[in-house]
C-alpha positions as CSV (number, residue, x, y, z in Angstrom):
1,X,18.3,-8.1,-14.4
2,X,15.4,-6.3,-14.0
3,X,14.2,-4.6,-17.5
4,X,14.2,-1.0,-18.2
5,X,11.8,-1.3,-21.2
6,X,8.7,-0.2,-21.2
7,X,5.5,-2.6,-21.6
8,X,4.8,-3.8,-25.1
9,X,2.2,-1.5,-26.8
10,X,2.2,0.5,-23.5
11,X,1.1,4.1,-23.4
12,X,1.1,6.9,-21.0
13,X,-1.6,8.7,-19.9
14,X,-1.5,12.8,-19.6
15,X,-2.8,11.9,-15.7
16,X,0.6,9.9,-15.1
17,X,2.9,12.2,-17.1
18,X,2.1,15.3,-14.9
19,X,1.5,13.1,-11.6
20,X,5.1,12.2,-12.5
21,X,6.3,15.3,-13.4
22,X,4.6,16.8,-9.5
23,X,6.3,14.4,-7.7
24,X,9.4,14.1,-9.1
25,X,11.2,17.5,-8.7
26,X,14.6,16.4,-9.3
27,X,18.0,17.0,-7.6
28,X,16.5,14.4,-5.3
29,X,13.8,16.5,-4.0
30,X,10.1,15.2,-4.1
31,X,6.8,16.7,-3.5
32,X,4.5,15.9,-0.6
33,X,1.6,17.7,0.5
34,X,1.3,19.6,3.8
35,X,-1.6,17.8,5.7
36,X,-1.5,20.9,7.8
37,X,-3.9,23.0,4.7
38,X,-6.1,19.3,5.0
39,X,-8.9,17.7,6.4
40,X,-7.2,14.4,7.3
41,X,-6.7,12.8,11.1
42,X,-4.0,12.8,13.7
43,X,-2.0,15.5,11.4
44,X,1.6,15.7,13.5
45,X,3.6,18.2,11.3
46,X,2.9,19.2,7.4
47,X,5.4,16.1,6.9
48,X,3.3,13.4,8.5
49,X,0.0,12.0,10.6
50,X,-0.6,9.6,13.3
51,X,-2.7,6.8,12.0
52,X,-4.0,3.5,14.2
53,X,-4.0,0.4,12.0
54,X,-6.2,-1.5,14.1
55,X,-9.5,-0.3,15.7
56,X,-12.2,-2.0,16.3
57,X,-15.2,0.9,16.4
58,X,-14.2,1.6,12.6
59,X,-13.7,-2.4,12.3
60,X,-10.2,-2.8,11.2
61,X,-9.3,-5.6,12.8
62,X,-6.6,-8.5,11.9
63,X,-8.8,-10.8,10.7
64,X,-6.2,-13.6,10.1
65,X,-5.6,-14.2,13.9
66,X,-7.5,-17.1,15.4
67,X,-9.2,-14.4,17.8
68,X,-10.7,-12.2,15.2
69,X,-11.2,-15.0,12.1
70,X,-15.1,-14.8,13.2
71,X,-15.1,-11.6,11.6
72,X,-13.2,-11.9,8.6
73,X,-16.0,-11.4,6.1
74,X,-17.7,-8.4,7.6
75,X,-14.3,-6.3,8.9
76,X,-11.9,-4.6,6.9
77,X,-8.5,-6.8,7.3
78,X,-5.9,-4.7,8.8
79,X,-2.8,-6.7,9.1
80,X,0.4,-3.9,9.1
81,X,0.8,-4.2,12.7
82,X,0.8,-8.2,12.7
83,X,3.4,-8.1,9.5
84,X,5.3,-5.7,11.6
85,X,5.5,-7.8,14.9
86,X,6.7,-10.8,12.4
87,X,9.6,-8.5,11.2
88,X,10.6,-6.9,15.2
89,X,9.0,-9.1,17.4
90,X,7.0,-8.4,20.3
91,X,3.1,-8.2,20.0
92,X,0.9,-7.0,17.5
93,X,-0.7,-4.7,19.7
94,X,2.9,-2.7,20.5
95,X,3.1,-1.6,16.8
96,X,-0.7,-0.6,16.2
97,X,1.0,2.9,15.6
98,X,1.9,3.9,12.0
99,X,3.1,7.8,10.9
100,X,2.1,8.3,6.8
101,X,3.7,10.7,4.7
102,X,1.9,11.5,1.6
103,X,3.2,12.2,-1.4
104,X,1.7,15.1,-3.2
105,X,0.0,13.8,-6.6
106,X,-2.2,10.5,-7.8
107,X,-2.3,8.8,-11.4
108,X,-5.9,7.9,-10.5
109,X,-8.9,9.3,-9.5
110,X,-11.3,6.7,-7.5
111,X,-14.1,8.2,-6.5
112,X,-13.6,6.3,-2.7
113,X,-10.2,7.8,-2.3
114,X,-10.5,9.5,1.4
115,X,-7.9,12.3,0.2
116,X,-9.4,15.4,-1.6
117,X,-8.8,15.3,-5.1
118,X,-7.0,18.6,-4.8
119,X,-4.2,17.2,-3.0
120,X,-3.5,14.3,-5.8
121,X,-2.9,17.0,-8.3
122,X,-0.1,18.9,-6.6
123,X,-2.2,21.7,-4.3
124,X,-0.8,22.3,-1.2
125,X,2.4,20.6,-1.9
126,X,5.8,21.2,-0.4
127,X,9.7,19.7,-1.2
128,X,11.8,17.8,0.6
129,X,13.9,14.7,-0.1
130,X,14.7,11.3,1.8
131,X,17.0,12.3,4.4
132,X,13.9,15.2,5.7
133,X,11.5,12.6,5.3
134,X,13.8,10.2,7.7
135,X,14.9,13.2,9.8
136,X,11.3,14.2,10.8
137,X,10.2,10.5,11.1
138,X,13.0,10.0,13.6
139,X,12.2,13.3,15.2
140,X,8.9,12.6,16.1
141,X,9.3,8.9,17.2
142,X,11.1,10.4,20.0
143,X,8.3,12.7,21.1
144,X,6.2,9.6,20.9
145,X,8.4,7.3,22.8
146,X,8.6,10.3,25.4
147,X,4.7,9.7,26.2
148,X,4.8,6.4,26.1
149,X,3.9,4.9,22.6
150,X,6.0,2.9,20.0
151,X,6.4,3.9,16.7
152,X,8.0,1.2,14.5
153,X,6.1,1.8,11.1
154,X,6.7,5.0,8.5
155,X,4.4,4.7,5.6
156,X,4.6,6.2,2.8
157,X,0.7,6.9,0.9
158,X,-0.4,9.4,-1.1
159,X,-0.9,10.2,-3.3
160,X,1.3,7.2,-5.3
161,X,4.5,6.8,-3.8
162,X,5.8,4.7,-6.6
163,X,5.7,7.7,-9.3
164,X,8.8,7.9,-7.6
165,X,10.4,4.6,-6.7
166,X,13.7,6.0,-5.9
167,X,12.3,7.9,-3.2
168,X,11.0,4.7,-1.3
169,X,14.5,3.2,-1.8
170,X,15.9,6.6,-0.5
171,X,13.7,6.3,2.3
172,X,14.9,2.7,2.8
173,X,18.6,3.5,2.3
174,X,18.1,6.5,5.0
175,X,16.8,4.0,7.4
176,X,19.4,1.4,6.5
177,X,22.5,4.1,7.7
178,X,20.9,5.1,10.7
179,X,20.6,1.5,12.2
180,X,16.6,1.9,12.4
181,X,16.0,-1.3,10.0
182,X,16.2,-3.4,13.6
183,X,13.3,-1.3,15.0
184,X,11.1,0.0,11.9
185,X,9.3,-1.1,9.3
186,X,9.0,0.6,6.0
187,X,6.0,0.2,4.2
188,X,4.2,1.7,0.8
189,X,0.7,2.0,-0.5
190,X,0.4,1.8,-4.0
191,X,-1.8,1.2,-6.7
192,X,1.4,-0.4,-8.6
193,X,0.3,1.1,-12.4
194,X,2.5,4.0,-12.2
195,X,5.7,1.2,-11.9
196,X,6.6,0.7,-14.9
197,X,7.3,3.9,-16.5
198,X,8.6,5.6,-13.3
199,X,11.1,3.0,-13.2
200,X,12.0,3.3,-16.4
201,X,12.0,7.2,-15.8
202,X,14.4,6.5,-12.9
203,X,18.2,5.8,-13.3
204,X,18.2,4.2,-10.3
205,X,19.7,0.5,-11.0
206,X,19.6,-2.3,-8.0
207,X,21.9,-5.4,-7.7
208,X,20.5,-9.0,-6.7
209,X,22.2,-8.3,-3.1
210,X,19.6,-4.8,-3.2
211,X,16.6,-6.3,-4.4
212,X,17.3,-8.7,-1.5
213,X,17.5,-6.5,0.8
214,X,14.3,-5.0,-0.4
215,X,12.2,-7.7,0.8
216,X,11.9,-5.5,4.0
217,X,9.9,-3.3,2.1
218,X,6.4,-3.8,2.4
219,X,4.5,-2.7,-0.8
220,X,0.8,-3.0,0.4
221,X,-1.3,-2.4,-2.8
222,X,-4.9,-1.8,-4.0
223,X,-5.7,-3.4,-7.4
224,X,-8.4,-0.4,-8.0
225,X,-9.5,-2.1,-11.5
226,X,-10.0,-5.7,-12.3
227,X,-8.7,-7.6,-15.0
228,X,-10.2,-7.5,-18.5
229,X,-10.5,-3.1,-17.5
230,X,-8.5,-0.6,-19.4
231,X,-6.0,0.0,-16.7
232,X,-5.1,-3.7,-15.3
233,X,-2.4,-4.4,-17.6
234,X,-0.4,-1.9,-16.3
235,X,-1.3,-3.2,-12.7
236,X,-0.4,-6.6,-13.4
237,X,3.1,-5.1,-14.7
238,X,3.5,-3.3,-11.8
239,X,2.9,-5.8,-9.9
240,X,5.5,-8.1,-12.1
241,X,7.9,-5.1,-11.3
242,X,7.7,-4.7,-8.0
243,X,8.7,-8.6,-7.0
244,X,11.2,-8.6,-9.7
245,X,12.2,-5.0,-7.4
246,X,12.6,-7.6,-4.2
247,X,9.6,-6.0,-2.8
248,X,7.6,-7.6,-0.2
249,X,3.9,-7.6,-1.7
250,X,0.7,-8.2,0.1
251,X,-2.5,-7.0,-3.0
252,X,-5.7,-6.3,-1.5
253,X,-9.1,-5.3,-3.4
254,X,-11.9,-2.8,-2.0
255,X,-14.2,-5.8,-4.4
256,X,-18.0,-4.7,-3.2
257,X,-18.4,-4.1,-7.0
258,X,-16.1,-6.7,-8.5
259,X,-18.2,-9.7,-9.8
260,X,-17.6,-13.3,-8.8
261,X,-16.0,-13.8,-12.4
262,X,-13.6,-10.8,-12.1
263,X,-12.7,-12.1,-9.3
264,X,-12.1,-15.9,-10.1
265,X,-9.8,-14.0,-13.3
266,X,-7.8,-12.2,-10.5
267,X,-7.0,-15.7,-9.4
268,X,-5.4,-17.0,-12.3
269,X,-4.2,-13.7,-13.0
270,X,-2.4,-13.8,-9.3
271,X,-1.1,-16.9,-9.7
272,X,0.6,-16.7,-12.9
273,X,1.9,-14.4,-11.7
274,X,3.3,-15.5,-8.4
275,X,1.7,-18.9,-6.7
276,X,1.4,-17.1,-3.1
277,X,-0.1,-13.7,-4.4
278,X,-4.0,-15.1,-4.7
279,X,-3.8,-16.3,-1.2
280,X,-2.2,-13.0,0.1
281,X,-4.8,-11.3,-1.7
282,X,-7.2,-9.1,1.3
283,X,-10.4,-9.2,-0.4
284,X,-12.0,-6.1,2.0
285,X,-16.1,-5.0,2.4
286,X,-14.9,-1.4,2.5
287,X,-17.6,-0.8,4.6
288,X,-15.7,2.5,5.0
289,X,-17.4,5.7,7.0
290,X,-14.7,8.3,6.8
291,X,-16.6,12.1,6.6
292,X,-14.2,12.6,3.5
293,X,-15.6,9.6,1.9
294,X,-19.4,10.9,2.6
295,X,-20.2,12.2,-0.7
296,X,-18.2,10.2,-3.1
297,X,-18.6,6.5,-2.0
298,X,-21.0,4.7,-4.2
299,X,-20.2,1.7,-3.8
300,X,-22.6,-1.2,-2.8
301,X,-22.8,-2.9,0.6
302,X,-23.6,-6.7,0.1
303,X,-25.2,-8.6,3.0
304,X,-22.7,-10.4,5.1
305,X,-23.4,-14.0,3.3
306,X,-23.1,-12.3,0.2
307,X,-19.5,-10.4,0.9
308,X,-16.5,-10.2,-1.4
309,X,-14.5,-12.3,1.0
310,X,-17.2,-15.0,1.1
311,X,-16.7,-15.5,-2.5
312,X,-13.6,-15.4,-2.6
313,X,-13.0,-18.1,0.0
314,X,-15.5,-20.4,-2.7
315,X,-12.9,-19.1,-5.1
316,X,-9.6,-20.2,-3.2
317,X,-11.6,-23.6,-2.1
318,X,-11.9,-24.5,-5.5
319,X,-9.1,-23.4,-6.9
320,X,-6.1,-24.0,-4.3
321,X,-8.1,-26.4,-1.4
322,X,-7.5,-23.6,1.4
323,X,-9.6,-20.9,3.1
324,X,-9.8,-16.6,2.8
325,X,-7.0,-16.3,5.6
326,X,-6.5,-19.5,7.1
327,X,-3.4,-18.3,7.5
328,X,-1.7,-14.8,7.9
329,X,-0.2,-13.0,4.8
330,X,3.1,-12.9,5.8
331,X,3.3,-16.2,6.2
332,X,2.6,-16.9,2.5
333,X,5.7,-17.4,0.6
334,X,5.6,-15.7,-3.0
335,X,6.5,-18.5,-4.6
């Protein structure tokens, strides 16, 4: 079973408490913020945006395919649509479509985040619960299959969804009862340190059959602090959390200003926690040019032989004998 408890020696920041306390509304209500009041791209309806996983002018590309490996240490690895052709078949390209909901409030405040800080305190926020989030995602997958596109991924951003856990297995559930599981793919980015106490805030309870089940769920998360910082113990037990959830986790780090020994930590750190999580680990340049970005991105651009990913292959090399992607995520087993 999984444990209610929190964390040894674990304490809550005034930042979590009332990130909690704005997204969680109760009555099973939640708060997400209309991106009609702000500045982010492809807005659809205050409920969600169009987003393109994979382009190559901004250089998101999925650098784990044989076509694009060239590239793997200068582009930013964008992988959704290629873990989301594994789950429904059919070629990457035909799910390079995602709509994001965000939820309306942020434990953390990093100074790359491309959402206005504003909107992960609560402004701008309005309520609704699963079944609206479901209702509207269904709702305007129609409209785009009308002209033409597929949409087969909701994801739910933020904000940090997983302040509210039971809303992403809401979210899930709603998805389950309308048949959509065949033809979407659920998935949720995280920063994972807000885990642990919202799941011990929630009386949401899964059995082993539900935590199966939620291997469908893919919990894409940035690990914003390394280990030996202030906040990675929480990370790693939220990260502990989510697979003992059933959640399907892929990690990533934005590492231009890890070092080479935070990184070789995050490597035993990964792997005691899981044996496949280092290798699914997306080590990005977050060579990132959003406008939003402009005047609060300080963080260092290496040259190409000196990039985060070129390390960390050195890292994985000497460690587990393989290569930064030799092979694709999903392929990875967790353990």
């Amino acid at each position: 079973m999984v444990s209610n408890a929190p964390a040894a020696g674990s304490t809550e920041r005034p930042i979590l408490l009332r990130a909690h306390r704005i997204v969680n509304v109760g009555g099973g209500d939640y708060a997400f913020t209309d991106l009609r009041k702000t500045d982010l791209g492809g807005v659809q309806s205050r409920q969600f945006r169009f987003f393109t996983p994979v382009r190559r002018d901004r250089m998101r590309l999925p650098t784990s395919l044989p076509e694009f490996a060239g590239l793997r240490h200068v582009a930013n690895l964008s992988d959704s649509p290629v873990t989301v052709a594994a789950e429904l078949g059919g070629h990457w390209s035909e799910h390079n479509l995602a709509a994001i909901t965000h939820v309306a409030a942020c434990n953390f405040r990093c100074s790359y985040c491309y959402v206005d800080y504003r909107h992960l305190a609560g402004r701008d926020a309005f309520i609704t619960n699963a079944d609206g989030v479901v209702n509207e995602f269904v709702a305007l997958r129609r409209t785009a299959q009308a002209a033409g596109r597929q949409l087969s991924l909701l994801r739910v951003s933020g904000g940090e969804p997983l302040l509210a856990p039971s809303l992403v297995i809401e979210i899930y559930r709603a998805l389950a009862a309308r048949g959509l599981l065949e033809s979407v793919v659920l998935k949720v980015e995280s920063n994972l340190s807000a885990l642990p106490y919202a799941w011990q805030q929630s009386t949401l309870r899964l059995s082993a059959v539900e935590r199966e089940e939620l291997r469908r769920v893919k919990v894409h998360t940035t690990l914003h602090h390394p280990p030996g910082s202030g906040d990675w113990p929480a990370i790693r037990d939220g990260i502990v959390l989510a697979l003992e959830l059933g959640f399907d986790l892929f990690p990533a780090v934005g590492a231009n200003d890890w070092t080479e020994e935070q990184l070789d930590m995050s490597f035993h750190e990964l792997a005691r926690i899981s044996p496949g999580l280092p290798r699914r680990l997306a080590v990005r340049p977050f060579h990132l040019d959003y406008p939003a970005l402009a005047d609060r991105r300080r963080l260092p651009r290496p040259a190409d032989s000196e990039a985060p990913s070129m390390v960390w292959e050195n890292i994985l090399r000497r460690h587990a004998g393989v290569g930064y992607l030799d092979e694709p995520r999903h392929l990875i087993p967790l353990t």
